[in-house]
Each structure stands twice: as structure tokens, then as C-alpha cells.
VEXTORSE-738635 format. One record per atom (N, C-alpha, C, O): residue in one letter; x, y, z. Coordinates in pm, whole numbers, padded with zeros to 5 digits, always signed. Atoms other than C-alpha are relative to their C-alpha. Last residue first. Layout:
N
AXYZ ...
This chain:
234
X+00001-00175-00004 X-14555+15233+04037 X-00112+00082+00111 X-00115+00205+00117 X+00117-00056+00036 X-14470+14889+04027 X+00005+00079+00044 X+00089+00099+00132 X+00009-00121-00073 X-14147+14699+03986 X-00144+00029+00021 X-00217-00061-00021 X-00003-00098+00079 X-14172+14329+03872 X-00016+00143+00084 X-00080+00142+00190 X+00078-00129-00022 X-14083+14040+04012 X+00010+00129-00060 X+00116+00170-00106 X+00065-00078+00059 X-13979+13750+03826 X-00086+00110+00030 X-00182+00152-00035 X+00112+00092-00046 X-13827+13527+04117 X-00128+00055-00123 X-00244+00015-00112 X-00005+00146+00003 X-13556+13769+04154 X-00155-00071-00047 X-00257-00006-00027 X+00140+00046+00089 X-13552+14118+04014 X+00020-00175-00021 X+00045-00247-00118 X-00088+00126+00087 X-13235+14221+04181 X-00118-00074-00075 X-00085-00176-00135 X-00151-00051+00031 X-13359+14541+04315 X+00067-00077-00098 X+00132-00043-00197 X+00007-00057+00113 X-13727+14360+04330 X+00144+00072-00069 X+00169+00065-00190 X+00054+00053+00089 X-13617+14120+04555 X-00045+00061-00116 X-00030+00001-00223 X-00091+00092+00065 X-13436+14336+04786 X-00039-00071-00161 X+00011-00036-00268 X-00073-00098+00083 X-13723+14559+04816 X+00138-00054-00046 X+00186-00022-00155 X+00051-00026+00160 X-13920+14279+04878 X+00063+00110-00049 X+00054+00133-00169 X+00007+00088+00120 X-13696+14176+05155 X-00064+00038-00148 X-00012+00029-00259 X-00120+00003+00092 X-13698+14524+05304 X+00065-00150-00080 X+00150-00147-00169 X-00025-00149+00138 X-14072+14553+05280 X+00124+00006-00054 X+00154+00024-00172 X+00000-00117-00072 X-14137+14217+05543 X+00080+00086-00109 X+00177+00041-00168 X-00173-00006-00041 X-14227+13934+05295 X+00007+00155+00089 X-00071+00246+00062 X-00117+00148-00056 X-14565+13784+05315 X+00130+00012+00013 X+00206-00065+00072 X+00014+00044-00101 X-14821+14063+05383 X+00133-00110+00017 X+00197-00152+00113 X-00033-00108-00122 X-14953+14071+05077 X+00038-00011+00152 X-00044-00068+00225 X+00211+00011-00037 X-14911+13787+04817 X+00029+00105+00122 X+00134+00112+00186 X+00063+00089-00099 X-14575+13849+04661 X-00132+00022+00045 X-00221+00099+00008 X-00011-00050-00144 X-14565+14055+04359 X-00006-00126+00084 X-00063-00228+00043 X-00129-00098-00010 X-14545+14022+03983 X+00018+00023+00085 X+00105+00110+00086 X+00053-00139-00023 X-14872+13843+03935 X+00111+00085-00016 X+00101+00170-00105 X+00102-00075+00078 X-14821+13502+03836 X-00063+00107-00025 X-00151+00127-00108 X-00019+00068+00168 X-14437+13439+03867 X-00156+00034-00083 X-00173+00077-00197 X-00110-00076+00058 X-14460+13614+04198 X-00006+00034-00188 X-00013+00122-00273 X+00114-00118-00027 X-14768+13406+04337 X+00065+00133-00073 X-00005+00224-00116 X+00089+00024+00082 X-14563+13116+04235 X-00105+00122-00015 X-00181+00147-00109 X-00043+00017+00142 X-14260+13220+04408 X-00073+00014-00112 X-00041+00082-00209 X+00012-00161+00064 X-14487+13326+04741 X+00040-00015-00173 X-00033+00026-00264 X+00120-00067+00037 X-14657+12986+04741 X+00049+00122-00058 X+00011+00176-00162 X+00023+00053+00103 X-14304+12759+04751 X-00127+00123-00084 X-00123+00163-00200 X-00118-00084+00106 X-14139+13037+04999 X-00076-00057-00185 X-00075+00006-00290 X-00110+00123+00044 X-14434+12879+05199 X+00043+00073-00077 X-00032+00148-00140 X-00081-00015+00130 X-14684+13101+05427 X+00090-00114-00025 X+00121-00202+00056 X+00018+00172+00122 X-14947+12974+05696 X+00068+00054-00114 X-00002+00039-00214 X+00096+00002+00099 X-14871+13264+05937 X+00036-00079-00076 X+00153-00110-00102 X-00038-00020+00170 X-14641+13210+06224 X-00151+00038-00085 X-00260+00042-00028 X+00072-00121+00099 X-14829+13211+06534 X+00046+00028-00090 X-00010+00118-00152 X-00037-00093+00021 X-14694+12870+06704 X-00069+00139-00096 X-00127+00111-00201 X+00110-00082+00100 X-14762+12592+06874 X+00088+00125-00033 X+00187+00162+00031 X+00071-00152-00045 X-14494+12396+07050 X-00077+00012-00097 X-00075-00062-00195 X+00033-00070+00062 X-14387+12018+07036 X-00062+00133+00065 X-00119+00146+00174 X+00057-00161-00070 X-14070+11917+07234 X-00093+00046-00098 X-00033+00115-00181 X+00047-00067+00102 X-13847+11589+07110 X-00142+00091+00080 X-00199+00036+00174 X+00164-00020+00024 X-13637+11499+07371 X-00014+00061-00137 X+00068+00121-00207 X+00006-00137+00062 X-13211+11437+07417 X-00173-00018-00009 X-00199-00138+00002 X+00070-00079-00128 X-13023+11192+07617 X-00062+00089-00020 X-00039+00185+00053 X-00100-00111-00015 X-12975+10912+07420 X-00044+00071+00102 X-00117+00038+00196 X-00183+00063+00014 X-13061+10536+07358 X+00050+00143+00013 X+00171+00152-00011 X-00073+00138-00058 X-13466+10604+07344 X+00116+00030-00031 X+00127+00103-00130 X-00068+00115+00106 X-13542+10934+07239 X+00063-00049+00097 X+00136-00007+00187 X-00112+00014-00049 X-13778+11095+07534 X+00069-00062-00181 X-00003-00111-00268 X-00003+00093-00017 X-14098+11310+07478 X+00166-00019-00007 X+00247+00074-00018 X-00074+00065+00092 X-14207+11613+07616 X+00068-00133-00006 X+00097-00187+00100 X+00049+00066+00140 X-14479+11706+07740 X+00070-00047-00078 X+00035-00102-00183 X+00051-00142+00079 X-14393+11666+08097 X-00064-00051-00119 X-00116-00160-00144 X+00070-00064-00085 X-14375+11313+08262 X-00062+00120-00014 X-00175+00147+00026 X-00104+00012-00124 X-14170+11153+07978 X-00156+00073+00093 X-00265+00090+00038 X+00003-00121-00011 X-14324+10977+07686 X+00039+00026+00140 X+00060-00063+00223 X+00076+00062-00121 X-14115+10746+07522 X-00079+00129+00040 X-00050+00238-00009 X-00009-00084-00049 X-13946+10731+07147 X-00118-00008+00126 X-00218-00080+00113 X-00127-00110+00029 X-13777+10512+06875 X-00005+00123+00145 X+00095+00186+00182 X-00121-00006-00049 X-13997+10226+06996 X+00156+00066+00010 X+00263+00041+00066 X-00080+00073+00068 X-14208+10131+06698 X+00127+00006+00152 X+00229-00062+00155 X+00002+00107+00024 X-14522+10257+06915 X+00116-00106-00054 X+00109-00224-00020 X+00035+00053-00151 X-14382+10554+07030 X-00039-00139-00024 X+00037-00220+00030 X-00106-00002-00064 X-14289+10672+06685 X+00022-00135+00139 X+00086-00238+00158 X+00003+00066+00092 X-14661+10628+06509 X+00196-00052+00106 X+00223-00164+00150 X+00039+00140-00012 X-14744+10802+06821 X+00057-00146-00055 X+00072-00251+00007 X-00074+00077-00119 X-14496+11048+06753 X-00080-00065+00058 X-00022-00109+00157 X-00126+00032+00039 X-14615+11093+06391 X+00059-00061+00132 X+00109-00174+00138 X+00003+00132+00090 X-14983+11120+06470 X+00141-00079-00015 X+00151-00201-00003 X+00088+00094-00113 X-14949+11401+06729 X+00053-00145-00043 X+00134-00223+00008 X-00105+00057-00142 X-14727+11603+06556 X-00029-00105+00031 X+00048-00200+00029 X-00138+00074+00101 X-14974+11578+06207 X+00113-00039+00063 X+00183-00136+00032 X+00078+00151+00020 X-15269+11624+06431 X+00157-00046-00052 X+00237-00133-00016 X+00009+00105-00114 X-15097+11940+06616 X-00035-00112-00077 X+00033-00199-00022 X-00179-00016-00058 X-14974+12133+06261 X-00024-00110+00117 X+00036-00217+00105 X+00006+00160-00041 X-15353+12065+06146 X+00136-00028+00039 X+00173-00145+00051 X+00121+00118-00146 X-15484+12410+06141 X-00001-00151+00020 X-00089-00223+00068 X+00147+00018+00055 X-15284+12612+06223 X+00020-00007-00112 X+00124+00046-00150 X+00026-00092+00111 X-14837+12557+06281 X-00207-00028-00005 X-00246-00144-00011 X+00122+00023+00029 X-14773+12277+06517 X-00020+00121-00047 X-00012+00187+00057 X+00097-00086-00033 X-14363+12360+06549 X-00122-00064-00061 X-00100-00127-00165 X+00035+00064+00109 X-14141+12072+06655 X-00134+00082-00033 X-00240+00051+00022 X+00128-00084-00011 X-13834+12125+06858 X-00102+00016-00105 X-00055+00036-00217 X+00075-00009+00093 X-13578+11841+06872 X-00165+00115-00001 X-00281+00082+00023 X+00112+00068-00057 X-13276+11765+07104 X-00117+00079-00158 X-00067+00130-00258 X+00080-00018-00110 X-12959+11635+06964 X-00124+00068+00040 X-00204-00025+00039 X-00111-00144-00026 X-12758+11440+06803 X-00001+00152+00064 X+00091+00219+00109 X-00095-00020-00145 X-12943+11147+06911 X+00113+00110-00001 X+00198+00146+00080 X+00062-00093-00142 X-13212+11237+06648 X+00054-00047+00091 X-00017-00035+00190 X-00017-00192-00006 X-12989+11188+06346 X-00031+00053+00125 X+00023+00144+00188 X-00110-00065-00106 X-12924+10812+06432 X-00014+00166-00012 X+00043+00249+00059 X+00054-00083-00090 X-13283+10736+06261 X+00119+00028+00125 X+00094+00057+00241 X+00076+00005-00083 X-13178+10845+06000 X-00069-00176+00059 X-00123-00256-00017 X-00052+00085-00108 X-12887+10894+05829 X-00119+00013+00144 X-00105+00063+00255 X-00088+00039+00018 X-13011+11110+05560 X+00030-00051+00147 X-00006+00020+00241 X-00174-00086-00012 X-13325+11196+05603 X+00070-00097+00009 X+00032-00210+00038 X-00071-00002+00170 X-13647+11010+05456 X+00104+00042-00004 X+00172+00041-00107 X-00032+00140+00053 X-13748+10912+05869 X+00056-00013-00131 X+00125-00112-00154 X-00124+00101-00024 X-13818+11243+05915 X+00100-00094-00057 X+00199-00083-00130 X-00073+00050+00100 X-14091+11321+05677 X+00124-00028+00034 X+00208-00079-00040 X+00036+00119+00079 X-14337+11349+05922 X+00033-00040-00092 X-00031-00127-00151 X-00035+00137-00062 X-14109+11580+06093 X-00026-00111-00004 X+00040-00205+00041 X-00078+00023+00006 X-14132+11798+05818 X+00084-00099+00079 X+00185-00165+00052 X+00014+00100+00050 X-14491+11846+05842 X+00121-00061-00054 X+00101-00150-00136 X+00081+00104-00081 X-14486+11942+06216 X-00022-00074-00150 X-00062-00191-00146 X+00132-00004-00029 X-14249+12187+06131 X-00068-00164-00019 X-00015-00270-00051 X+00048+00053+00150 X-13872+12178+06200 X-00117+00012+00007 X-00150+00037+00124 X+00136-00078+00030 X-13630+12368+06449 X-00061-00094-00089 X+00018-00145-00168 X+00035-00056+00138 X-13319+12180+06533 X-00153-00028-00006 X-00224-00125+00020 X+00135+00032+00079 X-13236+12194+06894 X+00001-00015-00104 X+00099+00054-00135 X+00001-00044+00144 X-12848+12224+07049 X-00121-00041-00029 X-00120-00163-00010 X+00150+00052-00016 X-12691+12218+07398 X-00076+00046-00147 X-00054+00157-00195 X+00014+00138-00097 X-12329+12195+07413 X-00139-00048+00011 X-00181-00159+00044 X+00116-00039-00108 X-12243+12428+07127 X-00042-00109+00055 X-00053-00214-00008 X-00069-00185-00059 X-11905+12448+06916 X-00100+00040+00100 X-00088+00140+00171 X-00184-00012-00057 X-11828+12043+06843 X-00014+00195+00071 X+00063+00263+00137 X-00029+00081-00179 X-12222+11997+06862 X+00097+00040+00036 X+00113+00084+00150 X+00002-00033-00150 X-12225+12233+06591 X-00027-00037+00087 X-00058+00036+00181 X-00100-00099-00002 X-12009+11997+06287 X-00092+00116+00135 X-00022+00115+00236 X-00112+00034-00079 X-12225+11711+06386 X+00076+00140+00028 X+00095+00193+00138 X-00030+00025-00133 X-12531+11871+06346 X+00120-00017+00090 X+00153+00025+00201 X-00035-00130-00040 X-12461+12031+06004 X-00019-00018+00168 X+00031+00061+00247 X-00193-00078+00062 X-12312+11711+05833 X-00018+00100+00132 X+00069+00112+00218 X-00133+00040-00143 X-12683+11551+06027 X+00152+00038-00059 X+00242-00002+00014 X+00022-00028-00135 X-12885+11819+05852 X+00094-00106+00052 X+00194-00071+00113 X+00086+00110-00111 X-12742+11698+05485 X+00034+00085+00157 X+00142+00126+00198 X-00063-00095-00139 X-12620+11957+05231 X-00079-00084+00106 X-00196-00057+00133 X+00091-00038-00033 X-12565+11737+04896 X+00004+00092+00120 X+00113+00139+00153 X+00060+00097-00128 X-12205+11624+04806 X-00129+00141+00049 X-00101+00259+00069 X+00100+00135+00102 X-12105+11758+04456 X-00068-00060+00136 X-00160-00141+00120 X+00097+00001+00097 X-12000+12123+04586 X-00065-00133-00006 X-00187-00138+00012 X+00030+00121+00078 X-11757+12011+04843 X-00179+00021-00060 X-00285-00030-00024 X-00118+00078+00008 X-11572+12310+04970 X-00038-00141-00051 X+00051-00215-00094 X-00077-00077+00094 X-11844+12599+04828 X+00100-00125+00036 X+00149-00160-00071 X+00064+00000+00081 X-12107+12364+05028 X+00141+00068-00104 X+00184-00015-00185 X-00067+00173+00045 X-11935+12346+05327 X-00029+00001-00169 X+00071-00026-00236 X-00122+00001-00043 X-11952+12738+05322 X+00024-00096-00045 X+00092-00112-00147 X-00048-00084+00138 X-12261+12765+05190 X+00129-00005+00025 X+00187+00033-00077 X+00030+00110+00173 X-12375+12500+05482 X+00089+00039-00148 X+00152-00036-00224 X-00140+00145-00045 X-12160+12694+05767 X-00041-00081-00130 X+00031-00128-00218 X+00007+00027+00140 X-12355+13054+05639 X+00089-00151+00026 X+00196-00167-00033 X-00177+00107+00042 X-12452+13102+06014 X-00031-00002-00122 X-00148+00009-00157 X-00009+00084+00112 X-12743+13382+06105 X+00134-00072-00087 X+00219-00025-00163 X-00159-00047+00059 X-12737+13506+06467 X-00062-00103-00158 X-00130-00205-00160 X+00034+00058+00130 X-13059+13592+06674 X+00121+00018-00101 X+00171+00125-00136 X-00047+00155-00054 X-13019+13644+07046 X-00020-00102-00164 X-00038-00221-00186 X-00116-00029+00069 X-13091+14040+06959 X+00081-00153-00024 X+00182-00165-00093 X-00171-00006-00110 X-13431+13967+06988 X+00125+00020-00104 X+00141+00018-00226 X-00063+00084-00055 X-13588+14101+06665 X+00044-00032+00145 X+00130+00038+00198 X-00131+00025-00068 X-13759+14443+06620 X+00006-00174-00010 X-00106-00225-00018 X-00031+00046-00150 X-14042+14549+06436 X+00095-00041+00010 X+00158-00052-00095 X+00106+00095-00061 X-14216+14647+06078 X+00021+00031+00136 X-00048+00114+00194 X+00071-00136-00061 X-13940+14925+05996 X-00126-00085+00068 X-00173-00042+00173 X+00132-00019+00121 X-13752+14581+06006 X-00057+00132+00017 X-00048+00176+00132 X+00088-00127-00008 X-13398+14501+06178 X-00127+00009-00042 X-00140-00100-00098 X-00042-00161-00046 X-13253+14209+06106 X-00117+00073+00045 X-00236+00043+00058 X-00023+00059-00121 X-13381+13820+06043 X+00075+00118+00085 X+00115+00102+00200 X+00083+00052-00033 X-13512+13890+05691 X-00023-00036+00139 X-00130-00080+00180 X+00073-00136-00005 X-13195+14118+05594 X-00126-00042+00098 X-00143+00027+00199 X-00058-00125-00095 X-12962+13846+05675 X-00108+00081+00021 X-00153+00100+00135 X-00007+00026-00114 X-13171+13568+05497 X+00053+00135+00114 X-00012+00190+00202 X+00140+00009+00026 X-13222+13788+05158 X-00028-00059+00145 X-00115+00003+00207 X+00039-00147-00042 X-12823+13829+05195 X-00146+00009+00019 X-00159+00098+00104 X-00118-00025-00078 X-12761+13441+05181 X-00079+00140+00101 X-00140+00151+00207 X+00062+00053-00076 X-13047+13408+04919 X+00005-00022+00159 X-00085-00053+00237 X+00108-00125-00048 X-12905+13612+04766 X-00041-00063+00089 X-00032-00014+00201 X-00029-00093-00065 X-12539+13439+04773 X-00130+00082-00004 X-00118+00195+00045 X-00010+00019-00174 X-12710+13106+04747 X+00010+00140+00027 X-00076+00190+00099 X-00123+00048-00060 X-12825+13163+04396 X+00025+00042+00157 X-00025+00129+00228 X-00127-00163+00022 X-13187+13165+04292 X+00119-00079+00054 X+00126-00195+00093 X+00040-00046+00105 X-13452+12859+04284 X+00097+00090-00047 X+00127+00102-00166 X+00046-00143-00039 X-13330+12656+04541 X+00008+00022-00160 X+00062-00040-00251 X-00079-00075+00059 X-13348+12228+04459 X-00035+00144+00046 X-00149+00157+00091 X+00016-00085+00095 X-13514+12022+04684 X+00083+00121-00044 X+00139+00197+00036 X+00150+00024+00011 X-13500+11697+04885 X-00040+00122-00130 X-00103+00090-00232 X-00022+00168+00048 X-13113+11640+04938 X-00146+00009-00080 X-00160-00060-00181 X+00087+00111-00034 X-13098+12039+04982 X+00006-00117-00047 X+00060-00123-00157 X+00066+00099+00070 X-12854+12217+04831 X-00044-00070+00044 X+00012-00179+00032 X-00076-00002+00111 X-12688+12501+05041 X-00068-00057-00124 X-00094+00023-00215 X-00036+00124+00082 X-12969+12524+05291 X+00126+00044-00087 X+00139+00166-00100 X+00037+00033+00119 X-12979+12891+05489 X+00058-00104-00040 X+00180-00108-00027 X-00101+00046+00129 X-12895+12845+05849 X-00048-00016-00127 X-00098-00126-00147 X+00075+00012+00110 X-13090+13070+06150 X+00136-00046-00118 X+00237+00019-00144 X-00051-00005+00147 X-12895+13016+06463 X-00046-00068-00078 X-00048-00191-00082 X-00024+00061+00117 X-13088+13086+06781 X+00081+00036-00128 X+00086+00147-00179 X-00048-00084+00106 X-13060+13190+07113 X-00019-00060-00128 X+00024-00175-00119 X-00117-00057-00016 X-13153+13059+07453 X+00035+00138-00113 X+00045+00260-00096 X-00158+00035+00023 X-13465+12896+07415 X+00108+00068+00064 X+00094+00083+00186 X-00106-00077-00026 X-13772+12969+07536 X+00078-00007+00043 X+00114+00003+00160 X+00010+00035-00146 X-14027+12696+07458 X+00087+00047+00134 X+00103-00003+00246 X+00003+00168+00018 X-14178+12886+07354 X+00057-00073-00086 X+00021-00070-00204 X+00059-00059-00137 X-14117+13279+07449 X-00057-00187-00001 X-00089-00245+00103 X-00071-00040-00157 X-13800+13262+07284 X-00091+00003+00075 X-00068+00039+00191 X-00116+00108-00029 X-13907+13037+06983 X+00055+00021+00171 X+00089-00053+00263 X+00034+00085-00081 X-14183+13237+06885 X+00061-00076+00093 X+00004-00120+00192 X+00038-00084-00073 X-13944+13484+06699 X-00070-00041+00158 X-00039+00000+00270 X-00121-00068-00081 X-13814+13258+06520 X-00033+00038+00180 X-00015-00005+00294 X-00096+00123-00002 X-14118+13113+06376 X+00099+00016+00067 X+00099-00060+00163 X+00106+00032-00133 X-14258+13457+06334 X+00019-00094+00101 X+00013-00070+00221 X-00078-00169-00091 X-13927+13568+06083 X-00114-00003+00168 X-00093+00046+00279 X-00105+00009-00050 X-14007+13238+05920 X+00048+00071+00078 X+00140+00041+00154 X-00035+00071-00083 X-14324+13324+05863 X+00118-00072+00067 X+00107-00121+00179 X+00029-00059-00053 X-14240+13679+05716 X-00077-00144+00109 X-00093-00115+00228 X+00170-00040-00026 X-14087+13515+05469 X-00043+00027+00144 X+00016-00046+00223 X+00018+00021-00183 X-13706+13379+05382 X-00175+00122-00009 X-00210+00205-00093 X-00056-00096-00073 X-13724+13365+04966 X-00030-00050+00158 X-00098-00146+00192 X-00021+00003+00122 X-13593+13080+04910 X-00141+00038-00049 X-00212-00043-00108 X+00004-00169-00038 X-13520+13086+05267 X-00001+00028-00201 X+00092+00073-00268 X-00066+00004+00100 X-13381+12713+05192 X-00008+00157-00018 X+00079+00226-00069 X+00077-00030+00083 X-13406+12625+05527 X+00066-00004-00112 X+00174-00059-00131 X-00048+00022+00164 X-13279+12610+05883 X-00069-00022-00105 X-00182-00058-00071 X+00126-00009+00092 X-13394+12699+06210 X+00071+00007-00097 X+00144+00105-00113 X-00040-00010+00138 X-13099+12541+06503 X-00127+00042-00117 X-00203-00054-00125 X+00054+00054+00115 X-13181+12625+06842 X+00025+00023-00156 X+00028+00130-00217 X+00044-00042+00163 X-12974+12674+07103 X-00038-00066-00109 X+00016-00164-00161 X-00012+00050+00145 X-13048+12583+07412 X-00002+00111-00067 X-00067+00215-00067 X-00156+00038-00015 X-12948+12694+07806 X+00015-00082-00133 X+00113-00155-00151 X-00056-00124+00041 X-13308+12864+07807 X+00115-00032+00053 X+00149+00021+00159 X-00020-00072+00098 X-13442+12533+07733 X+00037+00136-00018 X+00036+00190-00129 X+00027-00192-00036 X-13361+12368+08010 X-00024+00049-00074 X+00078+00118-00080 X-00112-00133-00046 X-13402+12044+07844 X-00080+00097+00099 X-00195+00127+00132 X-00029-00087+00119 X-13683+11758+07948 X+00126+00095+00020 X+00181+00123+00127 X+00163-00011+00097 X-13832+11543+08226 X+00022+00107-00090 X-00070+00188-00096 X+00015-00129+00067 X-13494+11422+08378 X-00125-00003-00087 X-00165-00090-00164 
């Protein structure tokens, strides 16, 4: 075998959506025409191991919903579902962090073929997750190159990989994890270079997001509830 089917996957995109952004909503979006998946379920973080959210889940919750709906912008596939399973676990054991392999195991048991989404500099931070490096036999791995160094930073990492022996390359482009049955798959993608980290800050110093970065009915959310210190304007 030289890789999934990928339109018999679902892919997992998860986060802290803190706020969710108009790359994330691209990111998605990309997904079906590469490496075109199946369907995806978008999962807001509970508590990250790595970083704290700024607001409370339940906006952040609704702030996801809205972000992955409708838009006067444009449409969605419809193949787009958003799980609350973390906030969930999360409300039943508060003190325990929200670790990607908790949320693997628990949808393997409900989906047979399964990705999780990450970017190209998140996979170079792999290796710092929780139960790693058994995470990536759970299963397969899609790995967006984002402009303008999203490919070097892939590249580098699964070399760095390939050499230690965690991972092979197969005949296509994608590569193999040793001891299972699952690939890691990089794509490109047209997102725009946003971070929930930039808009916050851009928030806090101006009163607005930077233009362009949240689709209208997020920011109208955001100002409603006057997260993040935004301010109305006239």
C-alpha cells in the first residue's frame, strides 16, 4: 500500500480557536480538495498541555460553531461537523490536561479511518506530546506547509524522522510509520498566515482584529461579548 484513500478519511482539525480565524476556516476548507478527505471534525482544545485559552470554553465553543457555518463571505462543504468531546471530557475531569492521544483513542472506537490535521510547525514539535511517539500509530497524519517556510520545516522534520527510523518513504509522497499501518501526508495550503496569538494582540492594541482575519460573524460575536478587549466602533 502507497497511502490512505483519502476520501474514506476523516480528518481530525483541532485547536484552541481562541478566536477560530479565517485561516482556520481555509485550512478546512483545503482539506477536501487536498488531499480530499472525506469529512472533517473540527475540535476546540479544552486545556491544552502546551497553552492556556484566553476566554472561556463555552465562547470559544460557540465562536467555533459560527466560524465553520455559514458566512455572508461563502459557503462551507456541508462534510464539516464540529465535536465538543474535549469540553466534554474536560467538564468530567477538569484537573487532567486535554491530550490529542485521550482524543484519538476515544474516535478510533467511532471512525475507522481517522487523520489529525497539524501544521508544519506543530509537527516539529511532535515529539513534546504526550505519549509520543506511540501517538502516530493511532492513526494517519496530515501535515499542512502553510507560505513561506511551511515545506522546509515538513521537509526537515521527516528527514530528521527517517533517519532515526520512526518513518519510511513509500512510493507516492507519502510517508510510512514504521510498526503500523498509517502515513504521514504533507499538503500545501492557501490559508493565510494568521494566529489567534496575532489577532488577540492586535485586539488588545487597537480594538479590532487586523483586517481580513475573522469572517464578520465572528467579530460580531466578539464584540457582542466584548472578548479579547474589543471595542465597538462607529
Amino acid at each position: 500500500m502507497t497511502g490512505p484513500v483519502w476520501s474514506e478519511v476523516t480528518a481530525v482539525f483541532g485547536g484552541r480557536m481562541d478566536p477560530p480565524h479565517r485561516g482556520h476556516r481555509e485550512a478546512v476548507r483545503g482539506l477536501f480538495q487536498n488531499p480530499g478527505i472525506r469529512n472533517v471534525l473540527v475540535i476546540p482544545s479544552a486545556s491544552p498541555p502546551h497553552k492556556a485559552a484566553q476566554v472561556a470554553a463555552e465562547h470559544r465553543a460557540q465562536m467555533t460553531r459560527i466560524n465553520f457555518g455559514p458566512s455572508q463571505l461563502d459557503r462551507l462543504p456541508n462534510e464539516i461537523q464540529v465535536d465538543l468531546l474535549e469540553l466534554t471530557r474536560s467538564q468530567r475531569t477538569p484537573l487532567r490536561p486535554s491530550y490529542s492521544f485521550d482524543t484519538l483513542q476515544e474516535l478510533g472506537t467511532r471512525y475507522p479511518r481517522l487523520a489529525f490535521v497539524l501544521g508544519a510547525d506543530q509537527f516539529q514539535e511532535l515529539p513534546t506530546w504526550h505519549r509520543f511517539p506511540e501517538i502516530l500509530s493511532l492513526c494517519h497524519w496530515i501535515v499542512l506547509q502553510r507560505k513561506p517556510n511551511g515545506s522546509e520545516l515538513a521537509q526537515k522534520t521527516l528527514q530528521l524522522w527517517s533517519a532515526s527510523g520512526l518513518i519510511e518513504k513509500t512510493q507516492s509522497s507519502a510517508w510510512s510509520i514504521r510498526g503500523s499501518r498509517f502515513f504521514i501526508q504533507t499538503v500545501t495550503t492557501d490559508a493565510p498566515d494568521l494566529s489567534s496569538t496575532q489577532i488577540r494582540k492586535e485586539i488588545a492594541k487597537t480594538g479590532s482584529p487586523p483586517p481580513s482575519s475573522v469572517i464578520p460573524e465572528v467579530e460580531g460575536y466578539l464584540k457582542l461579548h466584548q472578548l479579547y478587549g474589543i471595542r465597538w466602533t462607529t
